[in-house]
N, C-alpha and C positions, 0 to 999 in steps of 0.2 A: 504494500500500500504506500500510495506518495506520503513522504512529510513536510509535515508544515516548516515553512521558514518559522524562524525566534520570536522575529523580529511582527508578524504577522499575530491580530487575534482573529480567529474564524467560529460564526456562530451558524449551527443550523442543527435540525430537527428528523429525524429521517424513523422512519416505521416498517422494519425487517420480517421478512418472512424465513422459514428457517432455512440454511445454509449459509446467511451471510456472516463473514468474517471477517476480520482485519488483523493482521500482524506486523509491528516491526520490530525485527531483529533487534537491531541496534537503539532502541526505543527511538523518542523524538526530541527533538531542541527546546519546545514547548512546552506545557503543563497542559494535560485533559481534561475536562470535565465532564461526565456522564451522568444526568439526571434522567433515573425513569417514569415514565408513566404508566406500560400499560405493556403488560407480558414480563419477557424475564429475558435474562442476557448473562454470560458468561464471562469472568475479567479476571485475567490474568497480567501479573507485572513483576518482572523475577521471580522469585521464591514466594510471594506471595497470590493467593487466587482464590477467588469466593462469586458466589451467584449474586444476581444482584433482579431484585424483582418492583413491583411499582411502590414509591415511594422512597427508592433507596436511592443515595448520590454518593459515586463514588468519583475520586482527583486522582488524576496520576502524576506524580511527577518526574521531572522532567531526566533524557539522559540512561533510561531501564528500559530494558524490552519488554515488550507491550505484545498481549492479544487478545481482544476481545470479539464475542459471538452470540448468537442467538443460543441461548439456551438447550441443547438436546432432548425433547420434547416440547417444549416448550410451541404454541403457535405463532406467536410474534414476539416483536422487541421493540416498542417504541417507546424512544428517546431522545432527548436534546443532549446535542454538544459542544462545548466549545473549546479550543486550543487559544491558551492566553500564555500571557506569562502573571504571576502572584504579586499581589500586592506584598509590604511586609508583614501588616500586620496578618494575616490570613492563615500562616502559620501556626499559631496562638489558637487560634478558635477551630483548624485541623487534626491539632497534636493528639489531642487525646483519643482522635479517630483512624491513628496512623495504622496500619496493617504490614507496617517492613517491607523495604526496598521502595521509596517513596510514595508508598499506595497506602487509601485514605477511602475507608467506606463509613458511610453515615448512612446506616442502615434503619429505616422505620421511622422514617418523617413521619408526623404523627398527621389523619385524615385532615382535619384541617387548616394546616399551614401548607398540603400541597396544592389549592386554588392558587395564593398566590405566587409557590414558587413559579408557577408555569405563567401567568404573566407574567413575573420577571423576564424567563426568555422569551419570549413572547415580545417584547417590549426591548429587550437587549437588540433582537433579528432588525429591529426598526429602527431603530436607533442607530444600526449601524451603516445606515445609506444615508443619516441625515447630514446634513449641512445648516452652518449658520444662515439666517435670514429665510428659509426655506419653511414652507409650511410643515404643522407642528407631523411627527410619523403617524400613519394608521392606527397604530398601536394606542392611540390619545383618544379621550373624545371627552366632553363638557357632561357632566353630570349632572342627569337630573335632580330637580330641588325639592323633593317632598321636604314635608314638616321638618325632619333633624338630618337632612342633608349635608355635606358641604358647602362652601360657599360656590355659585353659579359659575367662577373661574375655574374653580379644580377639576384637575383632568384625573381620570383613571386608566387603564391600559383595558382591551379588549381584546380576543385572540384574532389573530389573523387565522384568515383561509388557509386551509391545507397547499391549497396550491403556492400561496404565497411565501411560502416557505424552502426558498432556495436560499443554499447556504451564503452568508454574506462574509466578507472578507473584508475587513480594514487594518491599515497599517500607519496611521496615527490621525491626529487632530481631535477634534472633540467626538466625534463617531465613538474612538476606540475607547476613551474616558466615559463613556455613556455606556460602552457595552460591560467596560469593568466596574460600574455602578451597578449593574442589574445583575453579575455575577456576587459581586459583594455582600448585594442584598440575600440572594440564593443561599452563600451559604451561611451567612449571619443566620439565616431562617431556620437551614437544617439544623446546622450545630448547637444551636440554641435551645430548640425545640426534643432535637429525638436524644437521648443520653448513650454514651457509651457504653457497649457489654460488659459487665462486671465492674464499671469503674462507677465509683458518684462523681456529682457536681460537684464542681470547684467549693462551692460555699454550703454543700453538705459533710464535705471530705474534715478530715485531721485536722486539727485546728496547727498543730506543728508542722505538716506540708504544705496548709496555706501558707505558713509564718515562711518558709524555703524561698516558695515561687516568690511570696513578696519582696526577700531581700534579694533571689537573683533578679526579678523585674528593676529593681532599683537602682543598681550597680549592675549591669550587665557583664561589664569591662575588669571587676573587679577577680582576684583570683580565687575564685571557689573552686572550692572541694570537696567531696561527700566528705572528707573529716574536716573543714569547716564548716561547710551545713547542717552537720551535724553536732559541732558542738554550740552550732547557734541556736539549737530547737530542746539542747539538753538529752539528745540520745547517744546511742553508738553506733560509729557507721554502718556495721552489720544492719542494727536495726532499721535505719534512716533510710539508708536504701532498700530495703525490701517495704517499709512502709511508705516509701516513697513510690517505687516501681505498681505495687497495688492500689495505689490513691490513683494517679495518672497515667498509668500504662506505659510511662517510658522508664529508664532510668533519670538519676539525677543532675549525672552529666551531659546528655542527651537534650535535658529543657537548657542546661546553660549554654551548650550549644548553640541550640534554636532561638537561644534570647541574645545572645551575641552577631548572632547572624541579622534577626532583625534588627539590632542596634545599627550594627554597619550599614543597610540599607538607607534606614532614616538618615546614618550620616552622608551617605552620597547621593541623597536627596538633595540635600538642605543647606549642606556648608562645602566650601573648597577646599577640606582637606585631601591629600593624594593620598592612594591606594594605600601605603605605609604609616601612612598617619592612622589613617582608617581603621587601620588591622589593629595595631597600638591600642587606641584606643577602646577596640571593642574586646580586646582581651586575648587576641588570639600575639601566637607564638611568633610568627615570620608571616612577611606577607605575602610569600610561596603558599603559603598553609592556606592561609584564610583565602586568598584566590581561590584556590582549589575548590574550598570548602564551602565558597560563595558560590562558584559557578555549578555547582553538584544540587547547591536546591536550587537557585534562581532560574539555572538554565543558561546564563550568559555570564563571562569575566566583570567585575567591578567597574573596570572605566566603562564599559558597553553598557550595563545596566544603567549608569548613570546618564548617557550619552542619552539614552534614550528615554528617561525620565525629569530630562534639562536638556531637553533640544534649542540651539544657540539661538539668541533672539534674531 
């Protein structure tokens, strides 16, 4: 199957009958998204692989082989997709949905929050052919005003036509920031909504591995340890870590990772420190390392990531 450029977000909707498939080797430069509606579908992403039926949304990330299928028996598979590349924050509201080797299933979006995930795309698909000064997308329409409506301006999204529904492809300006709004929304919605297998919520979990995430949130950059984090909560590492890997499903060094990793993002967002600076600052060793380590989730090297999130004026 072709791969998407990086550089490229592409949204569309497609509704499989059985045999269809797709595989790439060498995974893709991109990050996937596969939100289902309606049947069942097969996903495989290195070492990791799980069914995925309506309501479940499952991410790949970027850089692992990749194969996904209509389910074997199964009658159909329809689903929206999209190849983006991630915001930083996105990580954070993923992690605790991580399946190993960058694969990410949020299984059992609860009935209903899935109306509006599917406007979201819906609404993403439309979004992605607009233009400034251009009439508002199909996807829009003025909402009627009974008694406790809205106010007469506000727009809601509607489904488009099945036909209307060819994949759209944008590669920047406000299109591509509008379709990464409606994915943001998606998965704010799932992750929010359906709970991870065996693990609780953030703000039901250990009062001691909330106290963790807080101080690595805090100091991202800073030198943690599971025996620093652990003599910061009052346990022993032994403990600390197995009550940590139970509360969140990762390990402990694994969330400083992913907090350092978004830290450098935000910074080559927002300030002109150079790659080295970057790395420094967010905690990592060399900035061979944190390259590496950047490009393995974001999908592209540090200065590219940047380049393309501060296009020159």
């Amino acid at each position: 199957m072709s791969v998407p450029a990086a550089e490229l977000t592409i949204v569309g909707h497609y509704d499989k009958a059985p045999g269809y498939a797709t595989r790439r080797p060498a995974g893709s430069p991109s990050w996937l998204l596969l939100w289902t509606e309606a049947g069942a579908g097969f996903v495989a992403q290195g070492g990791a692989s799980f069914e995925v039926r309506a309501g479940d949304l499952s991410v790949l990330g970027s850089g692992v082989p990749q194969y996904y299928r209509v389910l074997p028996g199964a009658e159909r598979w329809r689903f929206w997709w999209v190849h983006f590349q991630p915001r930083p924050s996105w990580s954070a509201w993923l992690g605790p949905f991580a399946r190993g080797d960058g694969c990410h299933l949020v299984g059992g979006v609860p009935v209903g929050v899935r109306g509006r995930m599917g406007l979201a795309f819906e609404r993403a698909l439309q979004d992605a052919r607009w233009v400034p000064d251009a009439p508002l997308p199909d996807a829009y329409r003025p909402v009627a005003a009974p008694a406790e409506a809205p106010p007469p301006d506000a727009y809601c999204p509607v489904a488009a036509p099945a036909e209307a529904r060819v994949p759209a492809v944008v590669l920047a300006g406000p299109g591509r920031e509008l379709v990464l709004g409606a994915v943001e929304e998606a998965i704010v919605l799932a992750t929010a909504s359906a709970r991870p297998e065996g693990v609780r919520r953030p703000d039901e979990g250990d009062e001691r591995v909330r106290r963790a995430l807080a101080l690595i949130a805090a100091e991202p950059g800073a030198a943690h340890s599971v025996a620093s984090l652990a003599r910061a909560v009052a346990l022993s590492p032994s403990r600390f870590a197995h009550l940590f890997a139970a509360e969140t499903g990762r390990s402990p060094m694994r969330a400083v990772r992913e907090a350092r990793l978004r830290h450098a993002a935000s910074l080559l967002e927002v300030t002109d420190l150079d790659v080295g600076q970057v790395a420094a600052a967010s905690g990592f060793v060399s900035p061979f390392h944190f390259s590496r380590a950047f490009s393995r989730e974001y999908g592209v090297p540090p200065r590219d990531y940047r380049a393309r999130r501060r296009p020159p004026s």
